[in-house]
C-alpha positions in Angstrom: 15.5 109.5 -53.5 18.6 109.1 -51.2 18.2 107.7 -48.0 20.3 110.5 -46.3 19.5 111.7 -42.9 20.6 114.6 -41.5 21.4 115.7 -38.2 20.0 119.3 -36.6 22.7 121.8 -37.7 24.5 119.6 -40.3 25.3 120.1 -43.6 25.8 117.9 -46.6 26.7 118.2 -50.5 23.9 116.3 -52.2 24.4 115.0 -56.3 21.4 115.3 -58.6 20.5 111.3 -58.2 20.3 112.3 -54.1 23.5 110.3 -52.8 26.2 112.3 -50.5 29.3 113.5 -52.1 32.5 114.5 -50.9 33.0 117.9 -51.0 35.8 117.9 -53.4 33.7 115.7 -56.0 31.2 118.6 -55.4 33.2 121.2 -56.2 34.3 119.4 -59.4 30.6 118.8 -60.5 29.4 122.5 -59.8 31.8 123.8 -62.6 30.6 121.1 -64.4 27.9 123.6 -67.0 26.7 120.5 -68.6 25.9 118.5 -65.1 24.9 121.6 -63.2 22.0 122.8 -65.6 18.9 120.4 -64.9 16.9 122.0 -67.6 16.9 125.1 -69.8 14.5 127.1 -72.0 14.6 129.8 -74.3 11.3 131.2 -74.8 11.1 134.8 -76.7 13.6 137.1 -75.5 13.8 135.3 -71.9 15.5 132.1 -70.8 14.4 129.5 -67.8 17.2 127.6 -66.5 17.6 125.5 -63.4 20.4 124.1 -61.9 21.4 121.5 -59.3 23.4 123.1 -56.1 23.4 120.3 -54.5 23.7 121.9 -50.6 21.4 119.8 -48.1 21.3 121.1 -44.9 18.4 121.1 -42.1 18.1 125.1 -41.8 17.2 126.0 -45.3 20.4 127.7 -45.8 21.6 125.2 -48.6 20.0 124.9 -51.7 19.1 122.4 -53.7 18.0 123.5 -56.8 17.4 127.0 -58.7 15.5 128.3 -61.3 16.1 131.4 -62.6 14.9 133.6 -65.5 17.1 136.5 -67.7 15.1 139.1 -68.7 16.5 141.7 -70.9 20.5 140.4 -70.4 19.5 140.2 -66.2 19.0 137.1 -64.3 16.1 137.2 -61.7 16.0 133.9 -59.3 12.4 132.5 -59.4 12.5 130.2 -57.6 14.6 127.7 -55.0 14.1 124.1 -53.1 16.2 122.8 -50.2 17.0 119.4 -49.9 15.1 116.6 -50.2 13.8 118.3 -53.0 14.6 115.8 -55.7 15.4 116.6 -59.5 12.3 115.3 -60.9 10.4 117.8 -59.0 13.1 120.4 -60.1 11.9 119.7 -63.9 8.6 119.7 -62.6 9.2 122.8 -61.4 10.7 124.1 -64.3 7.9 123.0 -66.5 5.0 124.7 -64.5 7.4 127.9 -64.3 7.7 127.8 -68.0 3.7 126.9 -68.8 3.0 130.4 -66.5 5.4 132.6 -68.7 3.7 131.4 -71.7 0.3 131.8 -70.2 1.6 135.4 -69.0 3.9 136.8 -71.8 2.2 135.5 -75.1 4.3 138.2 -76.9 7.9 139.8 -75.7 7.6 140.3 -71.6 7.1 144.0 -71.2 7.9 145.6 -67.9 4.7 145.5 -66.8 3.9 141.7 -67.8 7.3 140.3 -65.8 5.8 141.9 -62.6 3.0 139.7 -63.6 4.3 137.4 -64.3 6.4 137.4 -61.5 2.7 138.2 -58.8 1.5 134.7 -60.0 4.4 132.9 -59.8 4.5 133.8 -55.8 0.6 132.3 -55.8 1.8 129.0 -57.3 2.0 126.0 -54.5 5.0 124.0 -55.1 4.5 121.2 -52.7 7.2 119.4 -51.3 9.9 122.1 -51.9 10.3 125.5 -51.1 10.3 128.4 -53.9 
């Protein structure tokens, strides 16, 4: 974990090992596909993917991390950490987010399974980042 300390009000462009980075190198590693995307997986008809965004900030406006799933050709964010959320617990995250859709949608998600899907993914705790 990177040792960065932030003050009230500031904001800072985080990499996925948790060192700062000038914004420009930033810029250059968000269109980046291949460092951006943390972890992906296709599961039926849906796909899981979460990426680094690498924006630390001390009002949970920047975001760390993302995890988002497309459903029928749409993406639906499921869920988000602010810094000092850390990329290990962004896979960790992404693991328990893919366990639930398999527990939930055992065949091809219906309309009725994503929303619930989607009910006890909002129960899950994710300590130690924000969803």
């Amino acid at each position: 974990m990177s040792t960065l300390e932030l003050a009230p009000g500031q904001t800072a462009y985080v990499g996925r090992d948790g060192q700062a980075l000038e914004v420009l190198k930033w810029a250059c590693l968000r269109e980046d596909r291949e460092y951006r995307i943390v972890a992906r997986t296709e599961y039926l008809d849906t796909v899981v993917q979460t990426e680094w965004e690498g924006v630390a900030d001390t009002l949970e406006v920047g975001t760390m991390y993302v995890t988002g799933i497309k459903w029928a050709g749409e993406w639906t964010t499921v869920w988000h950490a602010h810094w000092p959320c850390t990329e290990t617990d962004a896979q960790a995250q992404h693991r328990e987010i893919v366990a639930l859709l398999r527990e939930t949608c055992p065949e091809l998600p219906t309309w009725h399974t994503r929303t619930e899907f989607q009910r006890r993914l909002r129960a899950v705790d994710t300590p130690g980042c924000q969803g």
